[in-house]
C-alpha positions, -999 to +999 in steps of 0.1 A: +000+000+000+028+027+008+044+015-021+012+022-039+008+058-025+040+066-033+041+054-068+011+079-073+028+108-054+058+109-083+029+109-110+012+133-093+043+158-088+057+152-118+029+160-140+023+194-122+057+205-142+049+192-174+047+210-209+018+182-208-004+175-181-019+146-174-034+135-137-024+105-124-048+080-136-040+091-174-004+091-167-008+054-153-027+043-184-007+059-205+025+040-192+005+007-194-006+012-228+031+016-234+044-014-223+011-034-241+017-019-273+057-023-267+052-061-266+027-060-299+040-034-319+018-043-347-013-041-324-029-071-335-050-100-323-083-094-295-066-097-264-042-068-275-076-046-285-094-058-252-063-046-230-060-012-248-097-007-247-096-014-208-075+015-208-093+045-221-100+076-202-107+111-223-077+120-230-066+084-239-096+080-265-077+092-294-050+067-292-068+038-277-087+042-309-063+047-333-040+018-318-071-007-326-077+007-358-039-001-364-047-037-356-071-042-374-060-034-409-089-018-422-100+009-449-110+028-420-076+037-411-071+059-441-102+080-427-099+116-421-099+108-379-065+089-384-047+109-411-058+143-403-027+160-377-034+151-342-031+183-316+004+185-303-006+173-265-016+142-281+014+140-301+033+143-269+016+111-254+026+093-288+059+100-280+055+088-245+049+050-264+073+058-290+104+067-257+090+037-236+090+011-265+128+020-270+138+022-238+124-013-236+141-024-265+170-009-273+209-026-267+228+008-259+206+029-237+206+029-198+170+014-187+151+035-169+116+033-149+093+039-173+072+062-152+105+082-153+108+084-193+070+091-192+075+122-175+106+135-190+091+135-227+059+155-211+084+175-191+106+191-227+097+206-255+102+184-281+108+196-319+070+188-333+086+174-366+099+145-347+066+142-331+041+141-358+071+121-378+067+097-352+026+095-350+027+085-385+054+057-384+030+044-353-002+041-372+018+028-407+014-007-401-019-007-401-019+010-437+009-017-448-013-043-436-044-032-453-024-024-490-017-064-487-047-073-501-069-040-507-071-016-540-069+018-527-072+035-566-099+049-560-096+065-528-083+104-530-062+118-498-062+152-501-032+162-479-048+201-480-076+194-454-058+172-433-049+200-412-012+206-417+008+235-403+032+243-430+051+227-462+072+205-438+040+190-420+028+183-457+060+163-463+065+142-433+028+130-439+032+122-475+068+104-470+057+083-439+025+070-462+042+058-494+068+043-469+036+025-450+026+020-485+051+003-508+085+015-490+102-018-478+075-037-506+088-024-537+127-028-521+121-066-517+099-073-550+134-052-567+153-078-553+136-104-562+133-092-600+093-092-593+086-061-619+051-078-623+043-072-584+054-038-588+035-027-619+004-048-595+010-026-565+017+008-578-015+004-598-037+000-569-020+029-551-043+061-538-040+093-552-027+123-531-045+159-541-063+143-569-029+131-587-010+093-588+015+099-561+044+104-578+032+139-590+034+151-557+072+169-559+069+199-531+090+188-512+109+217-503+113+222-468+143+228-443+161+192-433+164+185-401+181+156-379+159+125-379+163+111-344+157+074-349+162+042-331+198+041-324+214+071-347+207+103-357+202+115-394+192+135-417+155+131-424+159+141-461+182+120-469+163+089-450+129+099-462+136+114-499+159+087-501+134+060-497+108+080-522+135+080-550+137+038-543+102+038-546+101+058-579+130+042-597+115+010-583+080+019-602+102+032-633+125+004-641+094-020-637+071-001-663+102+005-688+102-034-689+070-040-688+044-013-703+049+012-731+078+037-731+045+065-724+038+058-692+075+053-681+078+090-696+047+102-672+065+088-638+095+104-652+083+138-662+062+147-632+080+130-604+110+142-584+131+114-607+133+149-627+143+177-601+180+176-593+176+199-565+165+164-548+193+142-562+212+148-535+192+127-510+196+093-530+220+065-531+214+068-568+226+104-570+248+097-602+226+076-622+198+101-617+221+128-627+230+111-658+196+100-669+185+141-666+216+148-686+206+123-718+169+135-714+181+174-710 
């Protein structure tokens, strides 16, 4: 029992000085979802969705809800309630999952109580690139796992009314869904010389503002350092990067496979012709040869 009343006295104190405040029941729940979703990262199966939904209070709705949605692997994930930018207190407690999963997990870092790393994110300001970076990786695998099976063509995501702050916000929303998407998908169908799978997948991709994704090319915002699991990076050059495997993924497969036409349409309008974006790819030199001989 003291144990007990003391265990709430540090979640009480501690959330008093918090760019986040939560009381101490949330705070508890939000730990515990934590260490549930740590354990089931994909969020799948009933007993995971029975123990998060055991867990709700108000402020935990949002991502008790969005964590089931994630298991379940449904359409409904790419609703407006799950895309659209989450308000930056709930993008803290995302981040509160996202520092006790790796504190969990990780082989370098000193373990601490989790209550501990609970109120330290709530407790800094944290850049809100990395957080809504990281709300998006979260919910991906429940797009992955839906794109398995599900034709998505006809389904338009208009990135304009998803409630976005600025350019950058645009970006890190539009580069964590094609990596959701087709991101490590189209890596291992390259590999495997499956052009056919590749053609199948990109042509049951969504549209993003009423376009095929690869006309979507703003991508011109200030990079930043990408804190990830175990190294810091720059996001451009991890993000961008994986959008230019993607593309010349998409490109090689159709220049094979379909008419010379609609290789020239992923070529045209994508980023595979801006150069001010070569910089970010492994394939710097071949894309800078290929603009050359079509210059």
């Amino acid at each position: 029992m003291k144990k007990l009343s003391l265990l709430l006295f540090i979640l009480l104190s501690f959330s008093n000085f918090a760019q986040v405040k939560l009381n101490a029941k949330d705070l508890k729940n939000l730990i515990a979802i934590s260490e549930i979703y740590s354990k089931n990262t994909n969020a799948t199966g009933s007993e995971f969705a029975k123990s998060i939904d055991s867990l709700r209070t108000s402020v935990l709705n949002p991502i008790a809800d969005a964590l089931i949605e994630v298991g379940k692997g449904e359409e409904t994930i790419l609703s407006h309630k799950f895309l659209a930018r989450p308000s930056n207190e709930q993008l803290y407690l995302w981040y509160v999952i996202r520092e006790i999963h790796y504190n969990r997990v990780s082989e370098t870092r000193t373990k601490k109580p989790n209550v501990e790393i609970a109120n330290e994110v709530l407790s800094q300001k944290i850049d809100e690139r990395w957080l809504l970076d990281n709300y998006y990786y979260r919910i991906h695998g429940g797009i992955a796992s839906l794109f398995n099976k599900a034709d998505l063509s006809k389904i338009n995501i208009d990135i304009e009314k998803l409630g976005f702050k600025n350019q950058t916000e645009k970006s890190i929303f539009y580069l964590n869904m094609m990596d959701a998407l087709i991101g490590g998908r189209f890596k291992v169908l390259q590999m495997l010389k499956k052009n056919d799978k590749i053609i199948e997948f990109s042509e049951k991709l969504p549209m993003f503002n009423g376009k095929k994704y690869f006309y979507y090319t703003n991508l011109d915002f200030e990079d930043f350092n990408w804190v990830g699991y175990e190294e810091n990076r720059s996001y451009s050059e991890v993000n961008i990067g994986n959008l230019y495997n993607i593309l010349i993924a998409q490109y090689i497969a159709t220049v094979q496979l379909k008419d010379k036409a609609e290789a020239q349409e992923i070529y045209m309008n994508s980023i595979l012709h801006e150069p001010k974006y070569f910089k970010y790819s492994a394939a710097k030199g071949e894309l800078q040869m290929l603009f050359d001989k079509k210059s």
